[in-house]
MARBAGU-119946 format. One record per residue (C-alpha): residue number from 0; x, y, z. Coordinates in nm, 3 decimals, always signed. Layout:
<sites>
SITE  num     east    north       up
SITE  NUM        X        Y        Z
...
</sites>
This chain:
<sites>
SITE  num     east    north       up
SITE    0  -13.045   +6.276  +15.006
SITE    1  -12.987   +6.091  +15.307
SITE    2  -13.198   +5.781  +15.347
SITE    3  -13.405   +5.732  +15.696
SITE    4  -13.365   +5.359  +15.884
SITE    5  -13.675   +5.268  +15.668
SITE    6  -13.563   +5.346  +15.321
SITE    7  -13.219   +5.194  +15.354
SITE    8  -13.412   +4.913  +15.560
SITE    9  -13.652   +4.891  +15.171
SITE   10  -13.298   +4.909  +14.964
SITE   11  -13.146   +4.612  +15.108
SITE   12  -13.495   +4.377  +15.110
SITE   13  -13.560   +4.480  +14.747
SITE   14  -13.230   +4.400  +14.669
SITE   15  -13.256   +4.117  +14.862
SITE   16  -13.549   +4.041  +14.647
SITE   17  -13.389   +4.108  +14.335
SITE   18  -13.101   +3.825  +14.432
SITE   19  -13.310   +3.546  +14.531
SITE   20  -13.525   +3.566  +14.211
SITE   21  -13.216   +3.532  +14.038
SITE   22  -13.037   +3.300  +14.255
SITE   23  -12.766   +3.555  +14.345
SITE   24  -12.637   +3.645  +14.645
SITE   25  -12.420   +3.957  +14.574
SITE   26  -12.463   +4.281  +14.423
SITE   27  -12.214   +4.162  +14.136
SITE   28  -12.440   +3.924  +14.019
SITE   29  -12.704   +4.215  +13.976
SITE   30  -12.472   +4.380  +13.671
SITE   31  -12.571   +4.109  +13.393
SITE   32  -12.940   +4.038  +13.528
SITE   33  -13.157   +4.227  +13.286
SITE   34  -13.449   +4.206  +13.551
SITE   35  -13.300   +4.447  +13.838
SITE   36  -13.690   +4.511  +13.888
SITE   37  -13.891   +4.620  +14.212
SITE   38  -14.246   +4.640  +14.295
SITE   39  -14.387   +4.808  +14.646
SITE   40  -14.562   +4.476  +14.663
SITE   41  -14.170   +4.364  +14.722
SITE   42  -14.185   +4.566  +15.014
SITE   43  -14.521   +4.408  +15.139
SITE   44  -14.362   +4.052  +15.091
SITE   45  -14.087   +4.152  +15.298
SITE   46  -14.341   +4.267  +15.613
SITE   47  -14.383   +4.655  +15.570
SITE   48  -14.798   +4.752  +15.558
SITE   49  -14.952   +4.777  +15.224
SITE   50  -14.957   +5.157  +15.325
SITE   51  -14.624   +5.164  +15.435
SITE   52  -14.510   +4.965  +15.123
SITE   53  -14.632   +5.252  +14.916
SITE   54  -14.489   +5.565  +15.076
SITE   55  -14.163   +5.416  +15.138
SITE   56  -14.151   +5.299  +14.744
SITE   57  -14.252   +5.653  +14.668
SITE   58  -13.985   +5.812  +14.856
SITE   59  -13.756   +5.614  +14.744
SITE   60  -13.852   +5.683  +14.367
SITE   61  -13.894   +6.054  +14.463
SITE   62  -13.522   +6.050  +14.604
SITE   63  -13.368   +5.877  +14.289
SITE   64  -13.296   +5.529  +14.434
SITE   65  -13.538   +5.347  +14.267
SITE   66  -13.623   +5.481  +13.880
SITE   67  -13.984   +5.390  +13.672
SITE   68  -13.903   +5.224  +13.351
SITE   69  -14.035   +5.403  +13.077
SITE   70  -13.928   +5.192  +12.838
SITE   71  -14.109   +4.875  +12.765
SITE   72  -14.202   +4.762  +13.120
SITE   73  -14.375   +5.080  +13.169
SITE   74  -14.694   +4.877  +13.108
SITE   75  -14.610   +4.669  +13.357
SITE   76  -14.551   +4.942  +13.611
SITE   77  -14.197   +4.829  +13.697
SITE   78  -13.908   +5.005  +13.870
SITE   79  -13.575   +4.985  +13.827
SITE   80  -13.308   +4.959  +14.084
SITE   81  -13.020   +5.055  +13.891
SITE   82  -13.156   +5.359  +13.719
SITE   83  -13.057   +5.433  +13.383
SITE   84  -12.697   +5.460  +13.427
SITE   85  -12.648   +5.117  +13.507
SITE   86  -12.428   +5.217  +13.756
SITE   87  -12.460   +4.943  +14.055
SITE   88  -12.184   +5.113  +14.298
SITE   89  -12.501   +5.290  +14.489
SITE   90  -12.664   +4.911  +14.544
SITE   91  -12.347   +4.824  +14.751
SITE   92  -12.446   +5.088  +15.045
SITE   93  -12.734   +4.876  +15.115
SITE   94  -12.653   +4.495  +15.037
SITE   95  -12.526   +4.351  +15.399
</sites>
Protein backbone atom coordinates (compact mmCIF):
# COMPACT_ATOMS: atom_id res chain seq x y z
CA UNK A 1 0.00 0.00 0.00
CA UNK A 2 1.31 3.25 -0.73
CA UNK A 3 0.52 5.90 1.84
CA UNK A 4 -1.10 9.41 0.55
CA UNK A 5 0.72 12.92 1.95
CA UNK A 6 -1.89 12.58 4.82
CA UNK A 7 -1.24 9.15 6.15
CA UNK A 8 2.53 9.40 6.11
CA UNK A 9 1.85 13.12 7.36
CA UNK A 10 -0.41 10.85 10.64
CA UNK A 11 2.75 8.24 10.86
CA UNK A 12 5.30 10.69 11.69
CA UNK A 13 2.94 12.96 14.32
CA UNK A 14 1.84 9.73 16.05
CA UNK A 15 5.19 8.74 16.23
CA UNK A 16 6.05 11.93 17.13
CA UNK A 17 3.55 11.46 19.84
CA UNK A 18 4.70 8.26 20.90
CA UNK A 19 8.46 9.90 21.55
CA UNK A 20 7.59 12.82 23.51
CA UNK A 21 5.42 10.78 25.98
CA UNK A 22 8.37 8.85 26.47
CA UNK A 23 10.96 11.41 26.30
CA UNK A 24 12.54 9.92 23.15
CA UNK A 25 13.49 11.39 20.25
CA UNK A 26 14.32 8.48 17.85
CA UNK A 27 12.66 5.54 16.57
CA UNK A 28 15.33 3.38 18.58
CA UNK A 29 14.09 4.42 21.65
CA UNK A 30 10.54 3.09 20.53
CA UNK A 31 11.99 -0.83 20.64
CA UNK A 32 12.00 -1.15 24.63
CA UNK A 33 8.89 1.26 25.29
CA UNK A 34 6.09 -1.15 26.04
CA UNK A 35 3.54 1.78 25.32
CA UNK A 36 4.11 2.21 21.34
CA UNK A 37 0.27 3.24 21.62
CA UNK A 38 -1.90 5.63 19.32
CA UNK A 39 -5.25 7.08 19.62
CA UNK A 40 -7.07 9.18 16.56
CA UNK A 41 -7.46 11.68 19.33
CA UNK A 42 -3.38 11.78 18.70
CA UNK A 43 -4.19 12.90 15.43
CA UNK A 44 -6.68 15.66 16.70
CA UNK A 45 -3.89 16.94 19.15
CA UNK A 46 -1.65 17.25 16.37
CA UNK A 47 -4.35 19.67 14.23
CA UNK A 48 -6.19 17.20 11.81
CA UNK A 49 -10.40 17.61 12.30
CA UNK A 50 -12.03 15.29 14.65
CA UNK A 51 -13.46 13.88 11.28
CA UNK A 52 -10.36 13.82 9.62
CA UNK A 53 -8.66 12.27 12.73
CA UNK A 54 -10.92 9.33 12.30
CA UNK A 55 -10.72 8.38 8.62
CA UNK A 56 -7.12 8.89 8.43
CA UNK A 57 -6.69 6.48 11.74
CA UNK A 58 -8.96 4.11 9.93
CA UNK A 59 -7.03 3.95 6.86
CA UNK A 60 -4.20 3.64 8.39
CA UNK A 61 -5.46 0.57 10.53
CA UNK A 62 -7.21 -0.72 7.35
CA UNK A 63 -3.70 -0.58 5.47
CA UNK A 64 -1.72 -2.40 8.31
CA UNK A 65 0.29 0.55 9.72
CA UNK A 66 -1.32 0.94 12.75
CA UNK A 67 -2.73 -2.61 14.46
CA UNK A 68 -5.80 -2.77 17.42
CA UNK A 69 -4.52 -4.50 20.43
CA UNK A 70 -6.50 -7.31 21.23
CA UNK A 71 -4.79 -8.22 23.98
CA UNK A 72 -5.30 -6.48 27.23
CA UNK A 73 -5.65 -2.83 26.05
CA UNK A 74 -8.42 -3.85 23.91
CA UNK A 75 -10.64 -2.33 26.63
CA UNK A 76 -9.01 0.59 26.34
CA UNK A 77 -9.40 0.82 22.59
CA UNK A 78 -5.68 1.23 21.90
CA UNK A 79 -3.60 0.80 18.74
CA UNK A 80 -0.45 -0.27 18.26
CA UNK A 81 2.20 1.17 16.09
CA UNK A 82 4.46 -1.62 15.84
CA UNK A 83 2.01 -4.36 15.09
CA UNK A 84 2.55 -7.64 16.42
CA UNK A 85 5.80 -8.38 14.96
CA UNK A 86 7.56 -5.91 16.82
CA UNK A 87 9.30 -5.13 13.91
CA UNK A 88 10.11 -1.14 14.10
CA UNK A 89 12.11 -0.97 10.58
CA UNK A 90 8.57 0.31 8.94
CA UNK A 91 8.49 3.35 11.78
CA UNK A 92 11.81 4.63 10.24
CA UNK A 93 10.00 5.63 6.74
CA UNK A 94 8.15 8.15 8.61
CA UNK A 95 10.29 9.54 11.65
CA UNK A 96 12.11 12.84 10.05
Amino acid sequence: MTLTENQSAAMTALIKNCLDVMGGTCVADLVDDPWVYARAEDLVNAGWTQKQAEGTFGSLVAGGYIYHDVGGNYTNDLYALDGYDVDFSNLLQFHK
